[in-house]
N, C-alpha and C positions, 0 to 999 in steps of 0.2 A: 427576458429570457436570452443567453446568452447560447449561440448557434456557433457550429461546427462552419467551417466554410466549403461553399458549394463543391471543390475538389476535393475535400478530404478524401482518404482511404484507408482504411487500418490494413497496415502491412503485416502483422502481425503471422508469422507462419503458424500453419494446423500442420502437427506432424502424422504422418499416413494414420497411425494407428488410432487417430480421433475424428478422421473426415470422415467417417460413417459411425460414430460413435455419438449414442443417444441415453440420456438418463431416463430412469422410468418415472422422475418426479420434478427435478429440473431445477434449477435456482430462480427466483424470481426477481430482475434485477431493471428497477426504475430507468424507464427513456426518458419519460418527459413528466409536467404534471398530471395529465391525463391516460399514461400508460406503464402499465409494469407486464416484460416481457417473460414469461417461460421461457427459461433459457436450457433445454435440454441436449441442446451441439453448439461446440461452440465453432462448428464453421457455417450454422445456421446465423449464428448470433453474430457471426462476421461478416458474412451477404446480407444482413437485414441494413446494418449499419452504413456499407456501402450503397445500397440501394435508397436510402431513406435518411440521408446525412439530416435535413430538415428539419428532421422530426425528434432529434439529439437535444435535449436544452441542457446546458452542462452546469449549470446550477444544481439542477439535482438527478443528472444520469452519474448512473454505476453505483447506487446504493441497494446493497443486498439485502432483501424483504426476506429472504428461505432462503436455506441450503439442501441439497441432497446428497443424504449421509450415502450415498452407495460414492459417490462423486467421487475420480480417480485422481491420484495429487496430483498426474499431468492436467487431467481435466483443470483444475484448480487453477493451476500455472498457467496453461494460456488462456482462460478466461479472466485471471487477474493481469496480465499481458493489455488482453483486449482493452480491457475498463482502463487502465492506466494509459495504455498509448490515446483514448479516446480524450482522456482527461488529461494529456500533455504531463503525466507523470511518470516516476521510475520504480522497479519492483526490486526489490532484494529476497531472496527464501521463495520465491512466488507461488510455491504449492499450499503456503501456509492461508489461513484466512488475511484478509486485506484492510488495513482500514486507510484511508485516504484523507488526509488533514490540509486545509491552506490556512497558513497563518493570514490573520486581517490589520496585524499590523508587524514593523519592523525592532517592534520588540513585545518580543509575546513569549510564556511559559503555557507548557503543556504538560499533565502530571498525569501521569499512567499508573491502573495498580493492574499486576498481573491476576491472572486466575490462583495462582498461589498466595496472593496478598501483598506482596511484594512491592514497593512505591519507588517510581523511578519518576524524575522532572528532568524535561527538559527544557532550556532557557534561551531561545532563539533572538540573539544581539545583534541585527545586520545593520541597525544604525549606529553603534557606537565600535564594539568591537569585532565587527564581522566572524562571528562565531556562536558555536553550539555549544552552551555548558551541560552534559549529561551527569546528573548526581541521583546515586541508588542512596535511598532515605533506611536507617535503621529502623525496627518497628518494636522491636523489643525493650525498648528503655533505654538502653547503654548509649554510653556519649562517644560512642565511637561508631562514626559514619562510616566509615574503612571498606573497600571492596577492591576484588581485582580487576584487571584490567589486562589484553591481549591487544598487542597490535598486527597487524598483519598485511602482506604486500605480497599478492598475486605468489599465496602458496609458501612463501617464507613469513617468520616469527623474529620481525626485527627485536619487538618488545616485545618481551615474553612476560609470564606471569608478575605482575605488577600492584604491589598493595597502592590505592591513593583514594581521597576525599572525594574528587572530582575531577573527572574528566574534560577535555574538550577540543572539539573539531572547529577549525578555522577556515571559514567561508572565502578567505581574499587569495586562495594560493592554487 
């Protein structure tokens, strides 16, 4: 079981409009193997974690068993906030649902299909070429893998709409 240490604290801010905000049905979201919390505030679910670091086994906290559909997208955001600073990870969109990956090795593919069907791999090379190759797979037959591609830099569109194969992000820079 792999434990939080004794000081931790999720810094995580609760903005006013959620420190008295309670779901009528709640998330239910794995501490340890022995408990899965109703999570219906999540400045409750912020003082449970400070109070009870111990009791965190990060093997397998922050896996979401329920959702509750009233759940507001902030709600969302800082409870995917919570889960992720708990688990030394980062959020990007964080109002969306969450899913949280570690790779187990230093070369590892991960192949995603959307809820539309859609097949994206990713190909995570940090022992040879310190990079992420991201390729959207065609499904339709045609031998053309082709998709766009946007780049972007805090609000401006260096690269703008972009036909290519394959993409990739480079870990070394």
């Amino acid at each position: 079981m792999k434990n939080l240490s004794k000081d931790f604290k999720v810094l995580t801010d609760i903005p006013k409009e959620l420190q008295h905000y309670h779901l009528p049905s709640g998330y239910y979201v794995v501490i340890n193997r022995h408990y899965t919390a109703t999570v219906r505030s999540v400045y409750d679910l912020k003082d449970y974690i400070n109070n009870n670091v111990e009791q965190i086994d990060l093997d397998v906290f922050g896996q979401i068993k329920n959702e509750d559909s009233e759940a507001s997208e902030a709600f969302v955001g800082v409870l995917n906030r919570i889960l992720a600073e708990v688990m030394d990870y980062k959020t990007f969109n964080d109002g969306f649902r969450h899913q949280f990956i570690e790779c187990q090795s230093d070369l590892e593919t991960i192949s995603i299909r959307t809820k539309g069907g859609k097949c994206i791999t990713l190909s995570v090379m940090e022992r040879y070429a310190q990079c992420v190759d991201i390729k959207l797979h065609n499904r339709k037959g045609k031998d053309d893998d082709r998709f766009q591609i946007i780049g972007f830099d805090y609000g401006q569109t260096p690269v703008p709409h972009t036909d290519v194969t394959l993409t990739t992000i480079l870990l070394n820079k």
